[in-house]
C-alpha positions as CSV (number, residue, x, y, z in Angstrom):
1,X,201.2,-176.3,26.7
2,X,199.1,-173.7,25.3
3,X,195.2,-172.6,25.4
4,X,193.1,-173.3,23.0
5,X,192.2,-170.6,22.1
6,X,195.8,-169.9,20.6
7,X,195.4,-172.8,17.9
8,X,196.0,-171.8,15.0
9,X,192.9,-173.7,12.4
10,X,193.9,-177.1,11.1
11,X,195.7,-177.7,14.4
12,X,195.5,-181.2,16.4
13,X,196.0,-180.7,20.0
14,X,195.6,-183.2,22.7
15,X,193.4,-181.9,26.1
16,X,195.8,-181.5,29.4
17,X,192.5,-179.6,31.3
18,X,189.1,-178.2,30.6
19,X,187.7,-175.2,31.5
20,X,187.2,-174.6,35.5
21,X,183.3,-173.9,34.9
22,X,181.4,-177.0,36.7
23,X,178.7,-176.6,34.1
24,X,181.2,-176.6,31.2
25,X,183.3,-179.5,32.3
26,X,180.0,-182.0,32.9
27,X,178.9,-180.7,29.1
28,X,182.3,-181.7,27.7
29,X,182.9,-185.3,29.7
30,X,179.7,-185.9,28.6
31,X,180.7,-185.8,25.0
32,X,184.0,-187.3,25.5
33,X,186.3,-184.6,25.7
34,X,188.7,-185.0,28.6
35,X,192.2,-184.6,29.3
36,X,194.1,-187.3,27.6
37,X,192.2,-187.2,24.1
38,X,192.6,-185.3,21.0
39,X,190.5,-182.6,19.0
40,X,191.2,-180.9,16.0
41,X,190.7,-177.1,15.6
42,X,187.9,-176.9,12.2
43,X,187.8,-173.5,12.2
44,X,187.9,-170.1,14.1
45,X,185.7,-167.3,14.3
46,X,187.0,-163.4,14.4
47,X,189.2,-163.0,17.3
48,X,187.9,-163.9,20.4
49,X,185.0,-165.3,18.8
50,X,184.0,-168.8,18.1
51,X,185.7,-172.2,17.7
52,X,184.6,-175.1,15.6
53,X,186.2,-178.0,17.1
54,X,186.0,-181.9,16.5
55,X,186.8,-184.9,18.6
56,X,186.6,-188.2,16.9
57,X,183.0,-188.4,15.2
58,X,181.5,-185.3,17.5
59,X,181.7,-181.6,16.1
60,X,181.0,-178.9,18.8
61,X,181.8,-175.0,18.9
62,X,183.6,-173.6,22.4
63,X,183.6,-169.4,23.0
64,X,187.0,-168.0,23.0
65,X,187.1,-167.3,26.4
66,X,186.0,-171.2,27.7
67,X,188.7,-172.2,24.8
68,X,191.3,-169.7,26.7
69,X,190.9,-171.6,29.6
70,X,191.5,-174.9,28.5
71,X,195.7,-176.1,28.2
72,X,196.5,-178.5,25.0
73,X,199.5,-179.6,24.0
74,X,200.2,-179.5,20.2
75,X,200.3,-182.8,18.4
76,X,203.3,-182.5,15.7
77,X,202.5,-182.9,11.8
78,X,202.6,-185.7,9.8
């Protein structure tokens, strides 16, 4: 397990946690992203800036540091 804010762009991870903000967690199970399913890093700002993120259909963006707090494990090529 990693964070996700360690993905490297291109990546495919599948959610172990989300962040431990309240607020954070309610915006993200209200979108559909909870432990168990998979996103795919799009692309990353500078270091410690923004990601661009997708799950299924839905594209949303995550600061590094809510990213840092979230554990994924890495889904393998191919």
């Amino acid at each position: 397990m990693v964070p996700l804010s360690q993905v490297p762009e291109g990546a495919r991870v599948w959610v172990n946690c989300l962040p431990l903000h309240p607020e954070l967690q309610r915006r993200l199970l209200a979108m559909g992203v909870r432990p168990g399913v998979e996103i795919e890093v799009l692309r990353r700002g500078k270091p410690g800036g923004l990601l661009h993120l997708s799950c299924g259909l839905m594209e949303f963006m995550l600061r590094g540091e809510q990213a840092a707090e979230m554990e994924v494990s890495l889904i393998p090529p191919g």
